[in-house]
N, C-alpha and C positions, 0 to 999 in steps of 0.2 A: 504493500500500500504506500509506503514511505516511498517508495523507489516508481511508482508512477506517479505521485504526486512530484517529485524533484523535476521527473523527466518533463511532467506538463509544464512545469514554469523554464523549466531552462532549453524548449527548445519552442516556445510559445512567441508571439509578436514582440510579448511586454519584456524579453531578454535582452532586445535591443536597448531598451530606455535603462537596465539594469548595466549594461556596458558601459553606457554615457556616466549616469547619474550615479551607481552603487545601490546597491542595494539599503541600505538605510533610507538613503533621499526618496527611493522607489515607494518602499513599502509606509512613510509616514507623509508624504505628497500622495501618491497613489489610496491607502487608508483614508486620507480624509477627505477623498471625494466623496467618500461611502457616504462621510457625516453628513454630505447636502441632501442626501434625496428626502428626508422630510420637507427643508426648505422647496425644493423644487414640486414636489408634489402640492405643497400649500401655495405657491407661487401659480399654477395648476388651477386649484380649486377655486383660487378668491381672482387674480388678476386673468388671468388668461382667459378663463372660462365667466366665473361670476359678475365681473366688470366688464370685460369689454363683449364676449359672445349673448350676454345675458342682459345686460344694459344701454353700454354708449354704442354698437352695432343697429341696436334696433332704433334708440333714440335717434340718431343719425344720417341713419341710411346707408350705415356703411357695409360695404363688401363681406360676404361670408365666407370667413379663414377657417378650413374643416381642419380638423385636429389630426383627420385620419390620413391628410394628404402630407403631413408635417413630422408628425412621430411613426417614425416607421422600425417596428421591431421585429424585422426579421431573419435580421441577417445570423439568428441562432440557426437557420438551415444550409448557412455555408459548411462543405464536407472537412470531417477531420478538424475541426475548430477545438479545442482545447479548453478544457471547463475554465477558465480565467479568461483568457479570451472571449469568449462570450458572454462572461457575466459583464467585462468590457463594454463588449461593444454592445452590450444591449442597454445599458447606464449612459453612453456615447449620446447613442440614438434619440434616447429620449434628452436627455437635455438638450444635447445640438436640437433636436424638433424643435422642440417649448421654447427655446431661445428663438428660432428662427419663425415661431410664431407668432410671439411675442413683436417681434421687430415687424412684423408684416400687419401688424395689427395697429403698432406706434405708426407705423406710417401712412394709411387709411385714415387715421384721426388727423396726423398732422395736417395731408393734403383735404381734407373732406371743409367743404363752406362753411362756414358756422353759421347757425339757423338764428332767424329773431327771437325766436319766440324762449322767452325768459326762462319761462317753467322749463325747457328742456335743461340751460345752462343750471337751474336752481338742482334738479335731478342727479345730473353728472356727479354735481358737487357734492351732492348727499353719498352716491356712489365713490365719488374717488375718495371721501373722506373716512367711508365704514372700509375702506380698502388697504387706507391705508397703514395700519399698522403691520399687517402681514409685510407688505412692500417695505416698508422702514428695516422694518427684522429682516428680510430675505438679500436687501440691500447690504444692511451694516452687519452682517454676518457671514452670508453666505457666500457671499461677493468679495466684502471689504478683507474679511476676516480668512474661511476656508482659499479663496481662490486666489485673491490678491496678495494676500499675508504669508499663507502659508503654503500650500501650491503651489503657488509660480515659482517662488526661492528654490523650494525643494527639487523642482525641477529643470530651473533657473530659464523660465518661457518670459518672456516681453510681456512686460505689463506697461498697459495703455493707460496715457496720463488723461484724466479726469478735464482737467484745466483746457488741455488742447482738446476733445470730444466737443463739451461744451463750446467752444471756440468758433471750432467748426461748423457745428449745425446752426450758430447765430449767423456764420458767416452766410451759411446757405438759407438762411433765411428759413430755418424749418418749424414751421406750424406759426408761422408770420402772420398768417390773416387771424388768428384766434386771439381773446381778449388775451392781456399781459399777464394774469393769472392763471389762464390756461395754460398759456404758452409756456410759461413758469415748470410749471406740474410736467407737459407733455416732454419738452428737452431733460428734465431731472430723469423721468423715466428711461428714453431713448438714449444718454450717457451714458447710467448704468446697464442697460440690453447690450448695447455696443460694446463697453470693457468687460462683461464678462461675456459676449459671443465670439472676441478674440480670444479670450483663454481656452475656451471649449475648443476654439476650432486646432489650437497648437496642442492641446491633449487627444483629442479624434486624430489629428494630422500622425500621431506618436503611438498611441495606441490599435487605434480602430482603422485603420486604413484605408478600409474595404467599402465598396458601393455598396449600395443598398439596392438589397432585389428587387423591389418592387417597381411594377411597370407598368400602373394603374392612370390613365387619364388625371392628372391635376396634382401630379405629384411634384410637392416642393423640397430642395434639399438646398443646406447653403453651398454661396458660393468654390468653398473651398475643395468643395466635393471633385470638382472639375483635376484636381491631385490625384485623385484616390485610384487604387488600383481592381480590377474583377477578382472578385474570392472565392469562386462559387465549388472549385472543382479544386483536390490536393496541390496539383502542382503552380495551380494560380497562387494557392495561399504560400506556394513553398518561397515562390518569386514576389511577393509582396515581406515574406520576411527577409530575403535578400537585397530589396530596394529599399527596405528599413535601413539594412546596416548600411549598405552604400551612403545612403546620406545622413548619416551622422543620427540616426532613429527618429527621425520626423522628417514628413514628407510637406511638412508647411513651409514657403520662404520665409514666412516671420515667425516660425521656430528657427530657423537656421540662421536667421541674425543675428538672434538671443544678445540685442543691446541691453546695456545695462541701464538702468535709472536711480 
């Protein structure tokens, strides 16, 4: 038992990231991802789904972002995958989704007219307000604390500065036609979506490599994806662990910069 458990981990994806970083940085970066899925799951419940697909969508008029076209967990049916591995990439999957739902949802809001009518704006506000404590927590913990603080070090990935995000999306003028309070609220959101949907994607990019099977009409993956290599069959996966080591065990360009800040 000992002696296939060693063998899963040391000829598995995650050996790569273990050659770079050591195995300490692995297993205490790598361990406290585990610590987020409450957060993500709560993040899920209350902002994803209970605010925006359940409230500011319908108040709105905005666009329907299906959950099912975003988190996609299937790639536990790629052959010869390795129980760590998959419990990887299926933890991968669902955050990259929920991030990239998230952000496809922040931008519907941003770009969408703001309507006259009061009562919709008095509504919102009741919404983003009973929301907000999950968001604050999921924010200054999950974010600030697991991904920024402690992950990115351990792994030593690019963490994206706050200041310059913000910077950015005033520059672009995002969600510009909405009151100054709104617009407040909607960039504080889409800053933190953004610095932690570049951390996920330098952990996917490290980890999880591999496309996603799904080849359903409406299916969204992030950009990063466009890296990623086919895992479906042994010697796909054999050649996805061999382009790991090639490039230094992330296949992100902004894992491979790994600037410091």
């Amino acid at each position: 038992m000992a002696t296939a458990l060693a063998k899963s981990i040391v000829v598995s994806l995650n050996i790569a990231q273990v050659r770079q970083h050591g195995w300490a940085r692995c297993i205490v970066g790598g361990g406290s991802m585990y610590l987020s899925i409450p957060g993500f799951l709560l993040l899920n419940l209350t902002l994803v789904m209970g605010l925006f697909a359940w409230v500011l969508s319908p108040l709105f008029g905005l666009p329907r972002v299906r959950w099912a076209d975003h988190v996609l967990l299937a790639r536990g049916r790629v052959a010869e995958l390795y129980w760590l591995d998959r419990l990887n990439c299926q933890f991968c999957a669902y955050a990259n989704g929920l991030c990239t739902m998230l952000n496809t949802q922040l931008d519907h809001l941003a770009g969408a007219s703001p309507s006259p009518g009061a009562w919709r704006w008095s509504l919102a506000a009741l919404a983003a307000l009973a929301s907000a404590p999950s968001w604050l927590l999921f924010d200054s913990f999950t974010i600030r604390v697991l991904y920024d603080l402690v992950i990115s070090r351990c792994l030593r990935m690019h963490r994206s500065s706050r200041a310059e995000i913000h910077a950015s999306l005033a520059a672009q003028a995002y969600a510009g036609a909405h009151p100054a309070p709104a617009r407040w609220v909607i960039r504080a959101w889409k800053g933190s979506a953004l610095a932690l949907a570049s951390l996920l994607e330098q952990i996917e990019s490290a980890w999880c490599p591999l496309r996603h099977v799904e080849s359903h009409a409406g299916v969204v993956v992030p950009d990063h994806h466009r890296n990623f290599l086919p895992g479906i069959t042994p010697e796909e996966l054999r050649r996805a662990r061999r382009e790991l080591h090639a490039r230094e065990g992330t296949l992100s360009p902004r894992g491979l910069a790994r600037p410091e800040r």
